[in-house]
MMTF fields as JSON, N, C-alpha, C and O atoms, coordinates in Angstrom:
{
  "mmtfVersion": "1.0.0",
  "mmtfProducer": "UNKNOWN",
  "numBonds": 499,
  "numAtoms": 500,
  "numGroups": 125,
  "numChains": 1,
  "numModels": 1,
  "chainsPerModel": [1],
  "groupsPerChain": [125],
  "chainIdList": ["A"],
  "bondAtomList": [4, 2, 8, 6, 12, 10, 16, 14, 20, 18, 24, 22, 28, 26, 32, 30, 36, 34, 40, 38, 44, 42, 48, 46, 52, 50, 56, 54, 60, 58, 64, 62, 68, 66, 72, 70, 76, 74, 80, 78, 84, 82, 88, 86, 92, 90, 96, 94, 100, 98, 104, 102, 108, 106, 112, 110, 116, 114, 120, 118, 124, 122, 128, 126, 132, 130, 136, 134, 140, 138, 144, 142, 148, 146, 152, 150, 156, 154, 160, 158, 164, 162, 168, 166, 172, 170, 176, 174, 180, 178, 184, 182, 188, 186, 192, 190, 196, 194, 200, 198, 204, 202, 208, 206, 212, 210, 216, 214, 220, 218, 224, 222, 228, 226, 232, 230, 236, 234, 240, 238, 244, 242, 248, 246, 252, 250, 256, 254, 260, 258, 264, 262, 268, 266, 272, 270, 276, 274, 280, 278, 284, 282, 288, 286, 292, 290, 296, 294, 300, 298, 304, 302, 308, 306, 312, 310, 316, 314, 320, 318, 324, 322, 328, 326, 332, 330, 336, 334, 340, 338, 344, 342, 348, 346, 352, 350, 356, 354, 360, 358, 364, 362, 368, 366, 372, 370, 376, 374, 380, 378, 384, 382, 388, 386, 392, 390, 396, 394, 400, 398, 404, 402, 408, 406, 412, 410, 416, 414, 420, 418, 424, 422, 428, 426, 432, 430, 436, 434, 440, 438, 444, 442, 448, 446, 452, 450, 456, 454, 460, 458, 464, 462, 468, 466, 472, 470, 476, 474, 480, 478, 484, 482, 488, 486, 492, 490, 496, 494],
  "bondOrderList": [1, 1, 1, 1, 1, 1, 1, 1, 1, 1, 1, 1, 1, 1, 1, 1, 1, 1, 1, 1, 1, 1, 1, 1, 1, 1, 1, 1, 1, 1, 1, 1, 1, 1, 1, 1, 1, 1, 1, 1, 1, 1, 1, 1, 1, 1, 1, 1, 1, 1, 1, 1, 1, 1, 1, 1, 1, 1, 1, 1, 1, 1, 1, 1, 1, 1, 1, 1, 1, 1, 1, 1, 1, 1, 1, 1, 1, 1, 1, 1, 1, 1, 1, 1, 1, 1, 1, 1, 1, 1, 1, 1, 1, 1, 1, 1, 1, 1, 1, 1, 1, 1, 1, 1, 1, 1, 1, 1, 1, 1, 1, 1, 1, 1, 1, 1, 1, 1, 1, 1, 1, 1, 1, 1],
  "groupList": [{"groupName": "UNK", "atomNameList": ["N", "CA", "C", "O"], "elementList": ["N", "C", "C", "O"], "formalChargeList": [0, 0, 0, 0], "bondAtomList": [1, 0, 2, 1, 3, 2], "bondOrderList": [1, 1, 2], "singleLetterCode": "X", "chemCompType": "L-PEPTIDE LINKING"}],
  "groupTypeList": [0, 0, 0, 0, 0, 0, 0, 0, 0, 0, 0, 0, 0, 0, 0, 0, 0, 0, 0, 0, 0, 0, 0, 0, 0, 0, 0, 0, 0, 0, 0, 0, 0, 0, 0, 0, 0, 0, 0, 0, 0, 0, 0, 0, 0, 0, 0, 0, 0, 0, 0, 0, 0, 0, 0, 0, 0, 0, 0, 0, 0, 0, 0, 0, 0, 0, 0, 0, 0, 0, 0, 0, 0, 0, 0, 0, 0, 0, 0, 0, 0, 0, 0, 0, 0, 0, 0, 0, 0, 0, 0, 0, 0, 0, 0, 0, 0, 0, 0, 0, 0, 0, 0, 0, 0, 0, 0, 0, 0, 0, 0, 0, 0, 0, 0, 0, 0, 0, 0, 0, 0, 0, 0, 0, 0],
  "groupIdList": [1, 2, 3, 4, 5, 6, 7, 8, 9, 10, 11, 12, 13, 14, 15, 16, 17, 18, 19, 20, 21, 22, 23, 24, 25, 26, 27, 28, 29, 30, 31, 32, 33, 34, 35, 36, 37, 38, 39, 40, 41, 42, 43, 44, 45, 46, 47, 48, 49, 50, 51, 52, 53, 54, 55, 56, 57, 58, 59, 60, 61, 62, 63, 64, 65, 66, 67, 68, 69, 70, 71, 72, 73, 74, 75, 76, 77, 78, 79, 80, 81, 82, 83, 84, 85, 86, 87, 88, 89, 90, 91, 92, 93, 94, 95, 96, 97, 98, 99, 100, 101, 102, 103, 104, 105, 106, 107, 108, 109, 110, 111, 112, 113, 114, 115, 116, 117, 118, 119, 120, 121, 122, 123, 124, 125],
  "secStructList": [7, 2, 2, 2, 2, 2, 2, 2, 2, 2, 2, 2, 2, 2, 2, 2, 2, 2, 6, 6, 1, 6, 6, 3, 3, 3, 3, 3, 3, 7, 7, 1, 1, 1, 7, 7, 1, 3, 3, 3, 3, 1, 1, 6, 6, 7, 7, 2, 2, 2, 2, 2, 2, 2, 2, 2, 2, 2, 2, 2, 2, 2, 2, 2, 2, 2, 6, 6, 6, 6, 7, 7, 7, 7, 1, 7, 3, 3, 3, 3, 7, 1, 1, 7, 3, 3, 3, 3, 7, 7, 7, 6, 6, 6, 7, 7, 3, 3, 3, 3, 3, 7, 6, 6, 1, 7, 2, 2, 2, 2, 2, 2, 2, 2, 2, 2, 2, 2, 2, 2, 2, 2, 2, 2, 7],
  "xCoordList": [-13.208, -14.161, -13.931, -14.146, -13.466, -13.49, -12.207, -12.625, -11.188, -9.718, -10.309, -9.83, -11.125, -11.473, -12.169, -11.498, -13.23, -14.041, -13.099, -13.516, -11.873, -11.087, -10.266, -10.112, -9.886, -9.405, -10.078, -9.406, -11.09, -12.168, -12.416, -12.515, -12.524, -12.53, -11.746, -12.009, -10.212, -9.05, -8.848, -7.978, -9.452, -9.41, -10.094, -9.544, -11.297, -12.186, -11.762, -12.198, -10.889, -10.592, -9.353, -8.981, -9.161, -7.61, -8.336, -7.921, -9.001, -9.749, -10.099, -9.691, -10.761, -11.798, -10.704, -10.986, -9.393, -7.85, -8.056, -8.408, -7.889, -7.121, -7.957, -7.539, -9.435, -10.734, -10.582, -11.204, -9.832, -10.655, -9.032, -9.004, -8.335, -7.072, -7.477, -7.395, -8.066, -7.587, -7.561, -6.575, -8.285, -7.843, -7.995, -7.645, -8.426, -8.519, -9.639, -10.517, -9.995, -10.985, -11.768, -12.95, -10.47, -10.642, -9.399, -8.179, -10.089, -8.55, -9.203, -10.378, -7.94, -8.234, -7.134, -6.384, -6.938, -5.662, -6.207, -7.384, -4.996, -5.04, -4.313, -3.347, -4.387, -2.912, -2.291, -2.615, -0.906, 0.24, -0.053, 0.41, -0.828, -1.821, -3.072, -3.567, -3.297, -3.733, -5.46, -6.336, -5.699, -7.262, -7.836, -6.665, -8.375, -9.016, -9.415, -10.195, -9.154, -9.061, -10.279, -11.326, -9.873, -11.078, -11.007, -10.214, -12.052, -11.691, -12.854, -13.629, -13.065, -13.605, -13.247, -12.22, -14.751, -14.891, -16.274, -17.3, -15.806, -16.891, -17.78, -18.717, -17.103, -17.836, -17.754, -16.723, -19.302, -19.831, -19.733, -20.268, -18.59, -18.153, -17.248, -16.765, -16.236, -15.403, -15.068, -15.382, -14.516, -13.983, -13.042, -11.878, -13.311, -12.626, -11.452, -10.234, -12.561, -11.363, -10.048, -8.826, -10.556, -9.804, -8.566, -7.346, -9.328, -8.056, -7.387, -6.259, -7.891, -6.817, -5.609, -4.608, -6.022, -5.078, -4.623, -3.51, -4.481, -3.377, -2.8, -1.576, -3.344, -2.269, -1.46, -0.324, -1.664, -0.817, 0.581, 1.679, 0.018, 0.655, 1.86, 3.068, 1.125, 1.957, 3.494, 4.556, 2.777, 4.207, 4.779, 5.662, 4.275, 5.347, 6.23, 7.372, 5.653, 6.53, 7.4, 8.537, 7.189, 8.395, 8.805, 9.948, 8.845, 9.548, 10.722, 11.83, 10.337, 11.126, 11.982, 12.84, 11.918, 12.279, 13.789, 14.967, 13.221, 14.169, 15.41, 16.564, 14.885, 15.952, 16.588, 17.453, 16.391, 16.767, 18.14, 18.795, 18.316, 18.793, 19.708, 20.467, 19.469, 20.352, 19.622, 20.118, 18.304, 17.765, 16.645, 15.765, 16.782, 16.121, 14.531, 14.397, 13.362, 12.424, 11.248, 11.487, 10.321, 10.152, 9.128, 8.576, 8.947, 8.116, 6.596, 5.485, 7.363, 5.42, 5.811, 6.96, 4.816, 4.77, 3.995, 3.255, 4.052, 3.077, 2.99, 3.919, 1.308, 1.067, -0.025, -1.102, 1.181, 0.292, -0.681, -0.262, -1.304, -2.342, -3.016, -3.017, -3.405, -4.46, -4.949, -4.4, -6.143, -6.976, -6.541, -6.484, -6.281, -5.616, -4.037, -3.073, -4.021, -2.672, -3.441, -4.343, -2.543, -2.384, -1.147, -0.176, -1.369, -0.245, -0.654, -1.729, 0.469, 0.497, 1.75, 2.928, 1.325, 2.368, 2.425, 1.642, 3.81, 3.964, 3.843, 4.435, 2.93, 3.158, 3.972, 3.325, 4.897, 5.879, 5.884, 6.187, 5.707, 5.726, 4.444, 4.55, 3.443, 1.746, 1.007, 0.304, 1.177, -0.131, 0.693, 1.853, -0.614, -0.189, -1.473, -2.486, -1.181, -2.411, -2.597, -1.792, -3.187, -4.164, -4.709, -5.385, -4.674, -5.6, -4.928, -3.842, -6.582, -6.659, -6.684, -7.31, -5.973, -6.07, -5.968, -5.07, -7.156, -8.229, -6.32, -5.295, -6.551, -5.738, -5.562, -5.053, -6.347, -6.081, -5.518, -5.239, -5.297, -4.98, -3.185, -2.614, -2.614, -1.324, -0.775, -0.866, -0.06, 0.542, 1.955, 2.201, 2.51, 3.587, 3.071, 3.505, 1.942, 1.39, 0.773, 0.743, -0.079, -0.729, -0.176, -0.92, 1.568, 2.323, 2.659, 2.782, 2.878, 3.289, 2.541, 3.004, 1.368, -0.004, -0.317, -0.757, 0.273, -0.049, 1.092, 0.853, 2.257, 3.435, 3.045, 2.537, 3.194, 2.734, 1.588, 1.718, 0.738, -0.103, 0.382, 0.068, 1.168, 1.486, 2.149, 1.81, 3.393, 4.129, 3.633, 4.114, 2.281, 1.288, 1.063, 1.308, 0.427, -0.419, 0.865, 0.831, 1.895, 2.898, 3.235, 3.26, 3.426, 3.968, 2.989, 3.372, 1.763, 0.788, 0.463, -0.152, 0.899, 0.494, 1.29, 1.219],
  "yCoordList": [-23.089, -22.182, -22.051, -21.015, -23.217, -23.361, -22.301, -21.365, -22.149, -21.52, -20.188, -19.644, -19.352, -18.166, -18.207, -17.659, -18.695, -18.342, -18.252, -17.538, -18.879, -19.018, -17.733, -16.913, -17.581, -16.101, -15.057, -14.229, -14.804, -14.051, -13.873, -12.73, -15.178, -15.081, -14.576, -13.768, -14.738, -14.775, -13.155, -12.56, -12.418, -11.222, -10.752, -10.113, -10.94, -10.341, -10.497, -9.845, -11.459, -11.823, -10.499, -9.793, -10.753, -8.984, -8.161, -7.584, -7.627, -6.27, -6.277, -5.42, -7.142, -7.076, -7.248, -6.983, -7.84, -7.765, -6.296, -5.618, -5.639, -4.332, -3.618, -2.864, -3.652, -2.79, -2.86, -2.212, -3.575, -3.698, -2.886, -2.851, -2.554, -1.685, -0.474, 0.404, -0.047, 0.749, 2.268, 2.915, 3.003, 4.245, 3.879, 4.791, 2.794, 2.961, 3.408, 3.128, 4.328, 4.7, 4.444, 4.603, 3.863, 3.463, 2.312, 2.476, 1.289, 0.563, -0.034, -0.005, -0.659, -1.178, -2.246, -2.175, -3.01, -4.445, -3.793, -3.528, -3.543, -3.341, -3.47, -2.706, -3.905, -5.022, -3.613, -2.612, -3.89, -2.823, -1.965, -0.918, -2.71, -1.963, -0.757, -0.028, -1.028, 0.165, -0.238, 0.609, -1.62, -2.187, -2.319, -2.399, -2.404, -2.307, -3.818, -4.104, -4.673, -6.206, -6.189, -6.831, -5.262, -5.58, -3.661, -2.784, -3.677, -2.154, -2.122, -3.077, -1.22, -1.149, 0.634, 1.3, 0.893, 2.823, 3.118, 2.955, 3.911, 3.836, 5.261, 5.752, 5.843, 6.768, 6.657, 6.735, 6.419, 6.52, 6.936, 6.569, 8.164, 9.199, 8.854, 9.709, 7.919, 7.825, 7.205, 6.035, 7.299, 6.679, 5.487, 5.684, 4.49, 3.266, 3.114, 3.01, 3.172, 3.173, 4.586, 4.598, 5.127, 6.396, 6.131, 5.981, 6.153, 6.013, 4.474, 4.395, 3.402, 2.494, 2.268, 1.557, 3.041, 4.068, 4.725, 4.202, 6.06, 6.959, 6.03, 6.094, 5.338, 4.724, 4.357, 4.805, 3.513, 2.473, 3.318, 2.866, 4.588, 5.74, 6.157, 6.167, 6.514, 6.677, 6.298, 6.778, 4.837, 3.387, 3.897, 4.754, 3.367, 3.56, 4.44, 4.152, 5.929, 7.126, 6.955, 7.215, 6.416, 6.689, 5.389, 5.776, 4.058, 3.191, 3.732, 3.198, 4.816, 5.3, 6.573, 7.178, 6.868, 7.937, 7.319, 7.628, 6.468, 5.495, 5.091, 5.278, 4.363, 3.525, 5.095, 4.825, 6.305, 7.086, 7.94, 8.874, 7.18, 7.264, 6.158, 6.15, 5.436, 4.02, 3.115, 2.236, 3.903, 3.348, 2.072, 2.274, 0.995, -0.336, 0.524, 1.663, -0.483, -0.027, 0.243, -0.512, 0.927, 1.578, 0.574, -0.224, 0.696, -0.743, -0.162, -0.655, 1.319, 1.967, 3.236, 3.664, 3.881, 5.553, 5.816, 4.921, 7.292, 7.737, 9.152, 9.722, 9.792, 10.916, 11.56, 11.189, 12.937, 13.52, 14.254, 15.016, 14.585, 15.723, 16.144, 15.4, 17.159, 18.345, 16.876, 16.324, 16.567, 15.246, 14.108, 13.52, 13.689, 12.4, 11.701, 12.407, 10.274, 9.786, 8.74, 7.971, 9.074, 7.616, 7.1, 7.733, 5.45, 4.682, 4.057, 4.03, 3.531, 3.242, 1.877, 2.102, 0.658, -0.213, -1.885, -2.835, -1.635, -2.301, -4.344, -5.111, -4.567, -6.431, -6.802, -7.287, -6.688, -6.952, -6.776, -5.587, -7.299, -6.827, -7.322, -8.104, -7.388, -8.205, -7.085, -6.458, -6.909, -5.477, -4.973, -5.241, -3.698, -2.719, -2.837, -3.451, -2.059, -1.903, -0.773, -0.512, 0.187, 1.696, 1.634, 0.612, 2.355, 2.976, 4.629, 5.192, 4.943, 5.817, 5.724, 4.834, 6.686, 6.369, 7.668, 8.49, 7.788, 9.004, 9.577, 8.903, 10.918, 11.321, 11.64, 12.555, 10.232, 10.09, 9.107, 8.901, 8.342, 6.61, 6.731, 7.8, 5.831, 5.486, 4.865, 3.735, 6.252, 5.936, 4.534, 3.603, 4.952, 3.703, 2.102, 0.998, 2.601, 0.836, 0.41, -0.781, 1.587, 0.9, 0.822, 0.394, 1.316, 1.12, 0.005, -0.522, -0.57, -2.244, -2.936, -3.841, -2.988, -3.623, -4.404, -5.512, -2.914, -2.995, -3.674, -4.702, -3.218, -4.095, -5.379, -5.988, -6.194, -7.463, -8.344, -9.491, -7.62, -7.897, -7.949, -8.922, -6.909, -7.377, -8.578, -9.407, -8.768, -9.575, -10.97, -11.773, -11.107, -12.279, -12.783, -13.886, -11.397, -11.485, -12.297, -13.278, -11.291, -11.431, -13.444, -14.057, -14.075, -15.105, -16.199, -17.359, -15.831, -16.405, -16.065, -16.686, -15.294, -14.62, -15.336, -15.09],
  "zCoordList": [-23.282, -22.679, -21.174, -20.544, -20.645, -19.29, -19.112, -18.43, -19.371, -19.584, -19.572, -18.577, -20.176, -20.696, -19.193, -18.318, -18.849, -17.537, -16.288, -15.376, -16.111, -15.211, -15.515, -14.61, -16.392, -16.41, -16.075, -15.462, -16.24, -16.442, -14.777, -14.332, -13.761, -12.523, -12.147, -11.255, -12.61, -11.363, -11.923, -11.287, -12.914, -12.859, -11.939, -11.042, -11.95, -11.433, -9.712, -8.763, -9.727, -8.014, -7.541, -6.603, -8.647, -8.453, -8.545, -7.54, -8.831, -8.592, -7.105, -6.32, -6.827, -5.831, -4.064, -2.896, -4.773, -3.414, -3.709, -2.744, -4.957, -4.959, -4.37, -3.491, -4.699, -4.067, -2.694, -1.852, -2.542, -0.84, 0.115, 1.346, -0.404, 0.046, 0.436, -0.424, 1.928, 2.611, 1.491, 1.844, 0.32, 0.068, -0.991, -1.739, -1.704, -3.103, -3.314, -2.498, -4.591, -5.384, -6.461, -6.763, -7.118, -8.471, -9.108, -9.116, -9.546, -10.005, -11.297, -11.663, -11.959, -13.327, -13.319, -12.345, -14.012, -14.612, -15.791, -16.037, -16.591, -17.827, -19.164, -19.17, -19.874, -20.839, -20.85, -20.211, -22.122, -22.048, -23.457, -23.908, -23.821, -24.861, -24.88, -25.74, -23.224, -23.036, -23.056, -23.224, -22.859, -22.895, -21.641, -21.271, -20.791, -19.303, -19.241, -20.149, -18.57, -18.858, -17.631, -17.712, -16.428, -14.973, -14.67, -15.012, -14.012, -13.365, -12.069, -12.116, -10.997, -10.419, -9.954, -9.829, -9.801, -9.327, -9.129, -9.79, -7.306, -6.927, -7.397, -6.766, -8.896, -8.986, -10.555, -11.222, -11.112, -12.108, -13.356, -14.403, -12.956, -14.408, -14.513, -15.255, -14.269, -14.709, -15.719, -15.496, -16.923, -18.279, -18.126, -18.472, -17.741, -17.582, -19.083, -19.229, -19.913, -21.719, -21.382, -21.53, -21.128, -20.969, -19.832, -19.901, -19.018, -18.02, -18.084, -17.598, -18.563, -19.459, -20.295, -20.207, -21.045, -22.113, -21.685, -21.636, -21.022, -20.887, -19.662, -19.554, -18.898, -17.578, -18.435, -18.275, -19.543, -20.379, -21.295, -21.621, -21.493, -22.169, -21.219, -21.459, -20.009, -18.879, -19.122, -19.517, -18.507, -18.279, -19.378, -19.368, -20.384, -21.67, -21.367, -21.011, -21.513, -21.401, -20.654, -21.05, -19.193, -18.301, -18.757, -19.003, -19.108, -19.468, -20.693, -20.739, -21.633, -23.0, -21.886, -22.53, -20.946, -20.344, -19.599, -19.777, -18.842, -18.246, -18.904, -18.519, -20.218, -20.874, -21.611, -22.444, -21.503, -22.608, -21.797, -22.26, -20.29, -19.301, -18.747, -17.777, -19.461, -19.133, -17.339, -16.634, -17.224, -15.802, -16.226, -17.062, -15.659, -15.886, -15.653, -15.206, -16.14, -16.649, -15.387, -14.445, -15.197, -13.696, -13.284, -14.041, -12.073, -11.682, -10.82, -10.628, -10.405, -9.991, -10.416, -10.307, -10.929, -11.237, -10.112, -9.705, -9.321, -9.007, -9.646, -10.218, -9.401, -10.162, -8.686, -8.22, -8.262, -7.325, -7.133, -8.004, -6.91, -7.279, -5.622, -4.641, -5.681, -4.635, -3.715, -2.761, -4.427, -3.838, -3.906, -2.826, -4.589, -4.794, -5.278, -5.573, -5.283, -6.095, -6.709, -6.377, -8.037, -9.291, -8.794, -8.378, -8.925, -9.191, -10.321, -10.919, -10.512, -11.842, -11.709, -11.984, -11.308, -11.499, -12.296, -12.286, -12.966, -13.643, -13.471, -12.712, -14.436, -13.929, -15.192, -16.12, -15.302, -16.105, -17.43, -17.531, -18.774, -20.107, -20.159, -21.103, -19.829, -19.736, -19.483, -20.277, -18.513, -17.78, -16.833, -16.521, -16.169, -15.227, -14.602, -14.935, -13.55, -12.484, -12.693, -13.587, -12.439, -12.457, -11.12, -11.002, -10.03, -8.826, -8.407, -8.27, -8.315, -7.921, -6.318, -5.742, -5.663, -4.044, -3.44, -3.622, -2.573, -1.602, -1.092, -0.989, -0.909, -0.027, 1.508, 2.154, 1.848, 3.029, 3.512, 4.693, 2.433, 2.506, 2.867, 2.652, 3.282, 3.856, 2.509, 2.028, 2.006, 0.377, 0.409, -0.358, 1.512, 1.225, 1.421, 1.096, 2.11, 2.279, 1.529, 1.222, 0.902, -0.306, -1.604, -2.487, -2.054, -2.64, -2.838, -3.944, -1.597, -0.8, -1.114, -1.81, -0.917, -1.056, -2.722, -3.026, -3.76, -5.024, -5.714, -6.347, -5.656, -6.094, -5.813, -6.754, -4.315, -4.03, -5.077, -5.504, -5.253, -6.066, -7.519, -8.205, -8.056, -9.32, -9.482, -10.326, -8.459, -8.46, -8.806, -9.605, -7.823, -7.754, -9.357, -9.847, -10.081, -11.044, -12.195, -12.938, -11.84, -13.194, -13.159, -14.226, -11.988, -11.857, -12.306, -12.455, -12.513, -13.101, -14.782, -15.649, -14.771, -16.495, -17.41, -18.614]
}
C-alpha cells in the first residue's frame, strides 16, 4: 500500500514541476496506452480521458511513421496551432507527457524543460 501511495505522490509531484513551467496550460503523464495517470488544467472543459488518448494515439502514429522510414522512434512531437502548442513527449516505452502551452510561452525552453523531465521520470520508472 505504502508503494501505491508513493507512486501516487511522485506523480502528483511531476505534474505540479510541469505546472509550474512558464506557459503551460494544461498537462497530463499518461501511460502508452493512452490512460491519464496525473493531469492538471486550468480550464474546466477540458476532457482529460480524451486528450490522454489521442496524445497516446499521437506518439504511436509518429512512432509507426518513423520506423516506416527507417528514423529511430521520436522523442517530442509538437502540434501547432493559431493559439497554442501541444507537445507531446516521449518517457520511453512507459509514458508520455501531454502539455498544452499559451502562445506566448518560450517554446524551446519549455521543450527543454519537458524532455528533462521525462528523462527524470523514465530513470525512475
Amino acid at each position: 500500500m505504502s508503494g501505491h501511495h508513493s507512486m501516487r505522490e511522485e506523480t502528483r509531484r511531476c505534474i505540479e514541476e510541469i505546472r509550474s513551467i512558464a506557459g503551460v496550460v494544461a498537462c497530463a503523464l499518461v501511460s502508452c496506452e493512452g490512460l491519464a495517470i496525473s493531469k492538471y488544467s486550468q480550464e474546466d472543459g477540458l476532457s482529460s480521458s480524451l486528450f490522454a488518448a489521442m496524445s497516446a494515439t499521437v506518439l504511436a502514429a509518429a512512432d509507426t511513421v518513423c520506423s516506416s522510414v527507417h528514423v529511430q522512434r521520436p522523442s517530442v512531437i509538437t502540434i501547432t496551432a493559431i493559439d497554442a502548442t501541444i507537445l507531446i513527449v516521449s518517457v520511453g516505452e512507459v509514458a508520455l507527457i501531454a502539455a498544452v502551452i499559451d502562445k506566448s510561452a518560450d517554446l524551446p525552453t519549455v521543450r527543454r524543460q519537458l524532455s528533462d523531465m521525462a528523462a527524470r521520470i523514465e530513470e525512475v520508472a
